[in-house]
C-alpha positions in Angstrom: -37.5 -43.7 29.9 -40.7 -41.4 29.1 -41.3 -40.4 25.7 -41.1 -36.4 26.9 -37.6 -36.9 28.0 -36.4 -38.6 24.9 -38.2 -35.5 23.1 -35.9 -33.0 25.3 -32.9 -34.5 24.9 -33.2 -34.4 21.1 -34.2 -30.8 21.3 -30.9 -30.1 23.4 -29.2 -32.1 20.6 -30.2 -29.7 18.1 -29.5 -26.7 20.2 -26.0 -28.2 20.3 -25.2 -28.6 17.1 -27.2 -25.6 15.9 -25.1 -23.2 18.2 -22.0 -25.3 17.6 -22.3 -25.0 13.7 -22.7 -21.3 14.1 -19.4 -21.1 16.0 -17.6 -22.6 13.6 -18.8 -20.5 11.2 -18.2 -17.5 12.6 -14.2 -18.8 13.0 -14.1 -19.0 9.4 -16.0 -16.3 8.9 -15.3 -13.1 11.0 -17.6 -10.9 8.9 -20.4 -12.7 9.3 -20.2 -12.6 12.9 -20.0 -8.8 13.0 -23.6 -8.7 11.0 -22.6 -8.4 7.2 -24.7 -10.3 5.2 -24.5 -13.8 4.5 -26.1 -13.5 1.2 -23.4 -11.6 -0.4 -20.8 -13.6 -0.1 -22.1 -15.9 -2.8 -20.5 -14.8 -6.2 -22.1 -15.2 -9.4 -21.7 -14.8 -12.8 -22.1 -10.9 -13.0 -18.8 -10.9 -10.5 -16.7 -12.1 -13.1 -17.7 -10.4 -15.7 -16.8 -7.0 -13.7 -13.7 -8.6 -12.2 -12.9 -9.4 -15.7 -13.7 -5.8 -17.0 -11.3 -4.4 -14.0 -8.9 -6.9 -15.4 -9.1 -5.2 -18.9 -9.2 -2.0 -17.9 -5.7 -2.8 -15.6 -3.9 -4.2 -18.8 -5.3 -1.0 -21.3 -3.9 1.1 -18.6 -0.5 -0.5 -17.8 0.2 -1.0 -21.5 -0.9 2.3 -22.0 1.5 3.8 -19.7 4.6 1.1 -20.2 6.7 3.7 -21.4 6.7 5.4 -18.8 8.3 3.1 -16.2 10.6 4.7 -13.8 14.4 4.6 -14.6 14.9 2.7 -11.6 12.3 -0.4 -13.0 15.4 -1.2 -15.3 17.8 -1.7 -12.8 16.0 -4.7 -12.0 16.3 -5.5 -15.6 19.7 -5.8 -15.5 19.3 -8.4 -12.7 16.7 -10.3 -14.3 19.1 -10.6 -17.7 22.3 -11.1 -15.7 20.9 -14.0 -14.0 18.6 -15.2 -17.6 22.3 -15.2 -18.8 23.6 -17.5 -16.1 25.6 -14.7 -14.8 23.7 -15.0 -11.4 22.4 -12.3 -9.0 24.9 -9.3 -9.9 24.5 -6.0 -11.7 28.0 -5.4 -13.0 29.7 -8.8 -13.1 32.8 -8.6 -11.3 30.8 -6.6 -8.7 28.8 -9.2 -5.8 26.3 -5.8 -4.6 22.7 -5.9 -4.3 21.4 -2.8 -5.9 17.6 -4.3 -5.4 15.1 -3.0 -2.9 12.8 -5.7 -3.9 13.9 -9.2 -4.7 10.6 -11.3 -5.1 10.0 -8.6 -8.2 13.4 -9.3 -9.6 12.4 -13.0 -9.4 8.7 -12.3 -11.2 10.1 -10.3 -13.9 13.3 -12.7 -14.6 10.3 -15.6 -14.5 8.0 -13.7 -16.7 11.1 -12.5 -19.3 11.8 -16.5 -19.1 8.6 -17.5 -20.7 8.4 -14.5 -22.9 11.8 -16.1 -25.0 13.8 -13.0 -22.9 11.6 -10.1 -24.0 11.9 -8.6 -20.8 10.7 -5.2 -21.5 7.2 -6.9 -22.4 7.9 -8.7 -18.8 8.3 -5.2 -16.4 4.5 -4.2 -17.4 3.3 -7.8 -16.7 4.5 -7.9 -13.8 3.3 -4.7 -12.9 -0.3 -5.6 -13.7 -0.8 -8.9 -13.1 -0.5 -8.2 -8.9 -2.2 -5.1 -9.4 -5.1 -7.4 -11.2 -4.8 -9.8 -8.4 -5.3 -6.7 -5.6 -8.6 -5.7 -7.3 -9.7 -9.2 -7.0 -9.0 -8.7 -3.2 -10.2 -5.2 -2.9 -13.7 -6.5 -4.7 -14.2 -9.2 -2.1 -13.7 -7.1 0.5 -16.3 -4.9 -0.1 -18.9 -7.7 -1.9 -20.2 -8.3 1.5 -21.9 -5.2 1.1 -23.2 -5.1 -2.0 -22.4 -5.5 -5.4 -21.9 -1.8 -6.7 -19.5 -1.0 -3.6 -17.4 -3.9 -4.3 -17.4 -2.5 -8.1 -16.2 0.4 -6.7 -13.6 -0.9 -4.5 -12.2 -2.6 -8.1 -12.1 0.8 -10.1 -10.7 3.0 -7.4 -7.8 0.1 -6.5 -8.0 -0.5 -10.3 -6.9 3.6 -10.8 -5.1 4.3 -7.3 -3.8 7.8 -7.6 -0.1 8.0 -8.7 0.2 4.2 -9.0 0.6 4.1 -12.6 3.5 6.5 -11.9 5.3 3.5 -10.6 5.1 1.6 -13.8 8.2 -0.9 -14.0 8.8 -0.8 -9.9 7.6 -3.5 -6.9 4.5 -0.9 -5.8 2.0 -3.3 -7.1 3.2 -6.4 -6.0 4.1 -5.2 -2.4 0.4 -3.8 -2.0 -0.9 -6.7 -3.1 1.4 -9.3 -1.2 0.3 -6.7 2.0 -3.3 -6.4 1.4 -3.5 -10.4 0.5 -2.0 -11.3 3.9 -4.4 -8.4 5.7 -7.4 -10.5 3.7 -6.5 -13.9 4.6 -5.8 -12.6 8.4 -9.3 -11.0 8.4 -10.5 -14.4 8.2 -8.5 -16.0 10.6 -6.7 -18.2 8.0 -3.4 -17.8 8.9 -1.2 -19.5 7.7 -2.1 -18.2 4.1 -1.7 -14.4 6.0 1.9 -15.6 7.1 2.4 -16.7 3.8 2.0 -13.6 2.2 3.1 -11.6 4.6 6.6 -13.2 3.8 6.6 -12.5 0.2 5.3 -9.1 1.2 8.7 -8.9 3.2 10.4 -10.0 0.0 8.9 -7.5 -2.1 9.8 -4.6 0.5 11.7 -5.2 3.5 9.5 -2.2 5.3 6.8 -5.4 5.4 8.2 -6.7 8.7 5.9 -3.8 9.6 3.0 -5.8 8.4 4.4 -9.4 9.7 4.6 -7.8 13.1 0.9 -6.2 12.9 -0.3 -9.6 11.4 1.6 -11.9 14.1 -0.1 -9.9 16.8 -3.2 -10.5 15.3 -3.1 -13.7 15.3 -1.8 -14.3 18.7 -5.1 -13.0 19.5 -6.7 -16.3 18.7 -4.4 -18.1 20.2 -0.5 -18.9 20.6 -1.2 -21.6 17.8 -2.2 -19.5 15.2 1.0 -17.2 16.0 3.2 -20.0 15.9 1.3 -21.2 12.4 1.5 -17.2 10.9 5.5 -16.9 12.2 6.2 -20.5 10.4 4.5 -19.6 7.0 6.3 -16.2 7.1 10.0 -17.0 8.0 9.6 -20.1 5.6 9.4 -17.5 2.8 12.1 -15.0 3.9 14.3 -17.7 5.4 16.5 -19.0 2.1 16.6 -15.0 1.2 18.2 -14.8 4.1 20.4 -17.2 3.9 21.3 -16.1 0.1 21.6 -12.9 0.9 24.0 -12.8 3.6 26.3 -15.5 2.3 26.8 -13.5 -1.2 26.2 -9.9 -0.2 27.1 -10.1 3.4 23.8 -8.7 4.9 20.2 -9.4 3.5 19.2 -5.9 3.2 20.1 -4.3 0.0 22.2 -1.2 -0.3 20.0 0.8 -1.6 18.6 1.2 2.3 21.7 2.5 3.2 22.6 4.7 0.0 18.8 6.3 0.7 19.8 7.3 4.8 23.1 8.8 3.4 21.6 10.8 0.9 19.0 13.0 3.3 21.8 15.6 4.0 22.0 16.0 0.4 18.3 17.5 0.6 17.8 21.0 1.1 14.4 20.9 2.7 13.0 19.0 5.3 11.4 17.1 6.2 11.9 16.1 2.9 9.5 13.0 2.6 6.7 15.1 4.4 7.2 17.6 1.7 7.1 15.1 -0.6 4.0 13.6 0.6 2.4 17.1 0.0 4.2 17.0 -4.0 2.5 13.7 -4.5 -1.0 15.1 -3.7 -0.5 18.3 -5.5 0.1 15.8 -8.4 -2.8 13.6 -8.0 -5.5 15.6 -9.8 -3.2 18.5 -11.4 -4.3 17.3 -15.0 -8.1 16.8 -14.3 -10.4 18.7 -12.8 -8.5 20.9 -10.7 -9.1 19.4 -7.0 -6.1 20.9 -5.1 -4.0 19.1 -2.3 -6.2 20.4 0.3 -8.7 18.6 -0.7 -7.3 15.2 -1.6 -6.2 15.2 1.9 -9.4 16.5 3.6 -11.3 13.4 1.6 -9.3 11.0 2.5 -8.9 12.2 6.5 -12.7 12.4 6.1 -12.8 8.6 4.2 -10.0 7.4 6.7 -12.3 8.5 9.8 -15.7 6.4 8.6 -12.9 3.3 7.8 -11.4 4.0 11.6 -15.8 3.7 12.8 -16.6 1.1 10.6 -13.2 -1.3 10.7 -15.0 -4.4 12.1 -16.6 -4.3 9.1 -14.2 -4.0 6.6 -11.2 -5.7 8.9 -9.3 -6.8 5.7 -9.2 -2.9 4.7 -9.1 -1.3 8.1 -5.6 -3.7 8.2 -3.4 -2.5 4.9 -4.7 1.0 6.0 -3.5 1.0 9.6 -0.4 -0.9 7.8 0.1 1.8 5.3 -0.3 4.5 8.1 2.7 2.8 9.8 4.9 2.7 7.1 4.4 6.0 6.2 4.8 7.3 9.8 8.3 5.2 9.7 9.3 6.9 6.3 8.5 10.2 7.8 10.5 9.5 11.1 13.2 8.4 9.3 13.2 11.6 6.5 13.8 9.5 3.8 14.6 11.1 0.3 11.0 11.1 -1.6 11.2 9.0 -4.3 7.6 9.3 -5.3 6.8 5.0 -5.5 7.5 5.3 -1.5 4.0 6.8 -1.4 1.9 4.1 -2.9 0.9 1.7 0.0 -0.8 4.8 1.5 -2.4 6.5 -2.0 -3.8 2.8 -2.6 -5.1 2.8 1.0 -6.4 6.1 0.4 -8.1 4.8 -2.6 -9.8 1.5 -0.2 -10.5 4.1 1.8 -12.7 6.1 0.1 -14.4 2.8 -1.5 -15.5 2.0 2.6 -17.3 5.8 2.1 -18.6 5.2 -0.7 -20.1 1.9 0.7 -21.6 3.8 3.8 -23.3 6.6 1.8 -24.9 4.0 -0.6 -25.7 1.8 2.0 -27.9 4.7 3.1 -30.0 4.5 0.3 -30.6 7.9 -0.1 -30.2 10.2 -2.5 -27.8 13.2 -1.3 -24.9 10.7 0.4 -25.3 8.2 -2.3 -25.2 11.8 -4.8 -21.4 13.0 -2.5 -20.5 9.4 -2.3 -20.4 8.9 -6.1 -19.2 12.1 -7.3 -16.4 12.0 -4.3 -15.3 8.3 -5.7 -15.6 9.6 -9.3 -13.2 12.3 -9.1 -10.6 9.8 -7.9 -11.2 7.3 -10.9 -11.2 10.8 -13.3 -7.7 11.5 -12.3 -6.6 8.9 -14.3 -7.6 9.7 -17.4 -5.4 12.5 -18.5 -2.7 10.0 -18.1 -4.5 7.8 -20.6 -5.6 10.4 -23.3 -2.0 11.8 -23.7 0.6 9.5 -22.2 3.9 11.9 -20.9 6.9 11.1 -22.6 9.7 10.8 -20.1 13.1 10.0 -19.7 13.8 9.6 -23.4 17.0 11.5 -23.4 18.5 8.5 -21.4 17.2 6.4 -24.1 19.1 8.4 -26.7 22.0 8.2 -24.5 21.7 4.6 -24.0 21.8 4.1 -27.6 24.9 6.5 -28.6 26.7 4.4 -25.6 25.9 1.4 -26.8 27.0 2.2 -30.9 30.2 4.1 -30.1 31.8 2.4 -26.6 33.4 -0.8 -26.8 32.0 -3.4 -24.7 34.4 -3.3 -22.2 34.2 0.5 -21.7 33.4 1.6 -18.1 30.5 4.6 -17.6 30.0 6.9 -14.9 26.2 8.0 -14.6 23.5 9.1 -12.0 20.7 7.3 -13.0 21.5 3.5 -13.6 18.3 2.1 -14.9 18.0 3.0 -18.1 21.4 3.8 -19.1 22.5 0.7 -17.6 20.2 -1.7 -19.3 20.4 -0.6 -22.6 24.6 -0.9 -22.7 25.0 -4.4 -21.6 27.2 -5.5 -20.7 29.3 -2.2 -20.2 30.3 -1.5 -16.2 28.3 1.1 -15.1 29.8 3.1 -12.3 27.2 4.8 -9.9 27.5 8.4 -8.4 25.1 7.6 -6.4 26.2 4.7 -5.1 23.2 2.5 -5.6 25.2 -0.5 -7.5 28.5 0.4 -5.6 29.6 -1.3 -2.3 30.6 0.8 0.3 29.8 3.9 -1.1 26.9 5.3 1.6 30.1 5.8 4.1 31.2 8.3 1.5 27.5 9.9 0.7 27.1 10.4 4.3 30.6 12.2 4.8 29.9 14.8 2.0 32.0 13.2 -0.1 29.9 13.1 -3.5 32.7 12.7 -5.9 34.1 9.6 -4.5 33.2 7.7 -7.5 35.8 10.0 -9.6 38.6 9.1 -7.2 37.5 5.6 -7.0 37.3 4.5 -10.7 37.8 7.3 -12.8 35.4 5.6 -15.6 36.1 5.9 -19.2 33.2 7.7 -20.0 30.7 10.3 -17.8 27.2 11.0 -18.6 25.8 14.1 -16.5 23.5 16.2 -17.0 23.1 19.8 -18.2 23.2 21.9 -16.1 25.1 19.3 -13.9 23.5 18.2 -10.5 24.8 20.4 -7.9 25.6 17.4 -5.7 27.3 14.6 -7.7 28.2 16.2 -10.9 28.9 19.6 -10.3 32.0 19.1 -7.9 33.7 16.4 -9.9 33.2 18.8 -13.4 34.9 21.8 -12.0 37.7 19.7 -10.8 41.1 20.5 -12.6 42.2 16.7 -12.7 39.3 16.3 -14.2 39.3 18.8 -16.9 42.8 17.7 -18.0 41.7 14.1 -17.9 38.6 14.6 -19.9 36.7 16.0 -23.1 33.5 17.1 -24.1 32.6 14.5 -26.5 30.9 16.5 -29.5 27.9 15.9 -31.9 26.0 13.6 -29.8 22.9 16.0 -29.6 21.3 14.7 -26.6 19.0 17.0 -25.0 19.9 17.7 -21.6 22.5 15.4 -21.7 26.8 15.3 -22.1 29.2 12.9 -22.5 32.7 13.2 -21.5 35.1 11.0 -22.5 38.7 10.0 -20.8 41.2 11.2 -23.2 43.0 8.2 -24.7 39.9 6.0 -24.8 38.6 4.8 -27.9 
C-alpha cells in the first residue's frame, strides 16, 4: 500500500469521527445545534452567587408574604395533619372525599411538616418556595446560553412573576416548576427525565396531561423509542395515584373538578374566567407605577410574538409557554369560575416571556432596545414591591373565627361554613360541613341543579358561620328560611368583623 493512501484513509478517519462527534453532540444538545453559543453553557462561580441571591430574594419574599396564603392553602393542611396523625388521606374523618386539586403538594407539605416536628404552617411557605427556587434555577439556564445578564433576568422576573405571590400556600409553584422542568429536560431530548416530570406535573394539577400530551408528541419526533421512554417515566409517576385514588375515592380526579363545573351558573357574568383573566391584569401593577391592563397585555402579546420568532432558540421556554397558552385556552372553553391561582402558569410564562425580549434587545447591543428592554423588564420586577413594603392583611376574620370556634365548641361539634381552609384547620378536629361542596361527596349534582342549600337539608350542622351581608348564593337562601330561623340563634358577643355565628338551639 502507498504511503498517500494510508495518509487518505486517516484523513477520512478523522472526518468520521469529527462529524460523528458533532452529531452526538448536537443530540444532547439541541441548542447548540440551532447556533447558541457553546461558551455559555459553562457555569462558573458568578452563576451561583446570583442563583444564590435569587434564592434569597425567593425566601425574603415568601416569608414576607406567608401570611397571606390563600384560605384554600389550609385545606391541604388538614390533609397533611390528618394523615401526620395516622388518620390517612381524609378531611373530616368519617368522610373518604378528596377535597385536593393537587396531591403531590399535599405529599411535599405533609413531608416538609414531618421534618419540621409538625409545624406545618412553617411547611406551606416552604413548600411554596423551594419549587419556585428550583424554577429560577431552570429559568436561568434557559436563558444562560445567551449571556449572563439575560439569564439574570430570566431569574428575577420568574423570581417575582406577577400575582404569584398571591398564591402563597397553593400548588402554583410547584406545578410551574414540575411543567417547565419537563419542558427543559424535553428541550434537550432527555426524555425520560421530561416524562418524569411531566408525571408529577400531572400530580400537582391534573390539567398537566395537557403538557404529557405536548411533551409525548415531542418526543415521538425523535423516534417511537423515545415516546415509549417519555410515556413509561410519566405513567410510572401517576400510576399508584391512580390506583389509590380510585380504590378509596372511587375516581382519581378530585371533587373539587366537579364542584368548580357546577358552580359556573352561579356566576353572573361571563365568560367569567375571561373576565377574570382581565381582573388579574388590572391587579398586576395597581400598586406600582400605574401600568394599566392594556398595557400588561400589549407587552406581553408583543414579548409572546419575538418568543413565537425566536422559539428554536429558547425551545425549553417556547414549550411551558405554548403549554400555558393551552391551559388557559381550556380554562376559558370550559368558563371555569376564576379563582385567581388558575392564572399563574400563564403570568409566569408571561414573565419567561418577556425575559426572551429582554435577551433580543440586549443581544443587540445597542443602546435604545437594550434602554425599552430594561425598563420594560423592570416594571415587571417593580410590581412586586408594594407587596413587600406593606404586606395586605387578609382573611383574618376567619382567623378570629377559627379561634372563637375552637375555645367555645366542643370537639365533636359539627360547623357549616363557605370557606373551609382556614376555618377548618384551625378547629381540628371539629366536622366541617361545606356549602360549597368542596369536602362533601356528591354535592356538585346539587350545585348544578340550583339547589345551594342542600347542605342545610343534608346535615343541618350545629353551628353556621356566614358572612355579613350573607352570600347571595349559599347563605342567603338557607338564612331566610323559616325552619331555619326557628332552629337557630344569632350567637351574640363574638365581635367578628364581617362574620356571624349561628348556633342550633339546644347545642352546647
Amino acid at each position: 500500500m502507498r504511503p498517500g493512501e494510508r495518509v487518505n484513509r486517516a484523513d477520512t478517519r478523522r472526518r468520521y469521527a469529527t462529524v460523528h462527534a458533532t452529531a452526538e453532540v448536537s443530540a444532547r444538545e439541541p441548542e447548540a445545534a440551532v447556533g447558541l453559543p457553546r461558551c455559555a453553557s459553562s457555569w462558573t462561580r458568578v452563576d451561583a452567587a446570583l442563583l444564590a441571591c435569587f434564592g434569597a430574594a425567593v425566601a425574603f419574599c415568601s416569608l414576607r408574604l406567608r401570611e397571606g396564603y390563600c384560605d384554600d392553602a389550609l385545606i391541604v393542611l388538614r390533609y397533611a395533619h390528618n394523615l401526620l396523625d395516622g388518620h390517612g388521606w381524609t378531611y373530616n374523618f368519617d368522610t373518604a372525599v378528596n377535597a385536593t386539586t393537587s396531591p403531590l403538594h399535599v405529599l411535599v407539605v405533609t413531608a416538609l411538616g414531618a421534618c419540621l416536628a409538625g409545624d406545618l404552617l412553617l411547611a406551606l411557605p416552604l413548600a411554596f418556595l423551594l419549587p419556585l427556587m428550583a424554577a429560577v434555577v431552570v429559568a436561568y439556564g434557559a436563558l444562560r446560553p445567551h449571556g449572563r445578564v439575560p439569564a439574570a433576568m430570566a431569574g428575577l422576573l420568574l423570581a417575582v412573576a406577577p400575582r404569584i405571590y398571591s398564591t402563597m400556600g397553593m400548588e402554583s409553584t410547584l406545578f410551574v416548576a414540575c411543567a417547565l422542568g419537563a419542558c427543559a429536560m424535553a428541550a434537550r431530548q432527555r426524555h425520560l427525565g421530561a416524562g418524569l416530570l411531566a408525571g408529577a406535573a400531572v400530580l400537582a394539577r391534573p390539567d398537566a396531561g395537557l403538557l404529557a400530551g405536548m411533551l409525548a408528541l415531542v418526543a415521538l419526533r425523535c423516534g417511537w423509542r423515545h415516546a415509549l421512554r417519555f410515556t413509561a417515566a410519566a405513567t410510572a409517576v401517576v400510576l399508584p395515584w391512580i390506583v389509590f385514588a380510585t380504590m378509596k375515592f372511587g375516581s382519581p380526579l378530585p371533587n373539587t373538578m366537579a364542584i368548580k363545573l357546577a358552580q359556573r351558573r352561579l356566576f353572573k357574568d361571563p365568560p367569567i374566567f375571561l373576565n377574570g383573566a382581565w381582573r388579574e391584569l388590572a391587579k398586576v401593577d395597581e400598586r406600582a407605577i400605574g401600568v394599566g391592563p392594556h398595557v400588561v397585555l400589549a407587552l406581553f402579546v408583543i414579548a409572546g410574538a419575538v418568543l413565537a420568532w425566536r422559539a428554536r432558540q429558547h425551545v425549553a421556554i417556547a414549550l411551558f409557554t405554548t403549554f400555558a397558552a393551552l391551559q388557559f385556552a381550556a380554562y376559558a372553553w370550559l368558563d371555569l369560575p376564576p379563582y385567581h391561582w388558575y392564572y399563574a402558569p400563564a403570568l409566569c410564562a408571561g414573565a419567561l416571556a418577556i425575559a426572551v425580549l429582554f435577551a433580543a434587545a440586549w443581544q443587540t447591543q445597542r443602546p435604545l432596545p437594550m434602554l425599552a428592554g430594561l425598563l420594560v423588564a423592570t416594571t415587571f420586577v417593580a410590581t412586586t414591591m408594594p407587596d413587600l413594603i406593606a404586606p395586605e392583611t387578609s382573611r383574618q376574620h376567619y382567623r378570629d373565627a377559627a379561634a372563637w370556634l375552637a375555645q367555645n365548641t366542643p370537639i365533636d361539634a359539627s360547623i357549616a361554613t363557605g370557606d373551609i381552609g382556614i376555618v377548618g384547620f384551625h378547629t381540628l378536629p371539629r366536622t366541617i360541613i361545606d356549602i360549597q361542596g368542596l369536602a362533601t361527596p356528591d354535592a356538585a349534582d346539587a350545585i348544578a341543579r340550583g339547589d345551594t342549600g342542600w347542605w342545610f337539608d343534608r346535615y343541618r350542622p350545629d353551628y353556621v358561620l356566614v358572612h355579613d351581608a350573607p352570600w347571595a348564593d349559599f347563605e342567603a337562601p338557607v338564612l331566610e328560611r323559616a325552619d331555619f330561623r326557628a332552629a337557630y340563634r344569632l350567637v351574640e358577643g363574638t365581635r367578628l368583623e364581617g362574620l356571624a355565628i349561628w348556633a342550633r338551639i339546644g347545642t352546647r
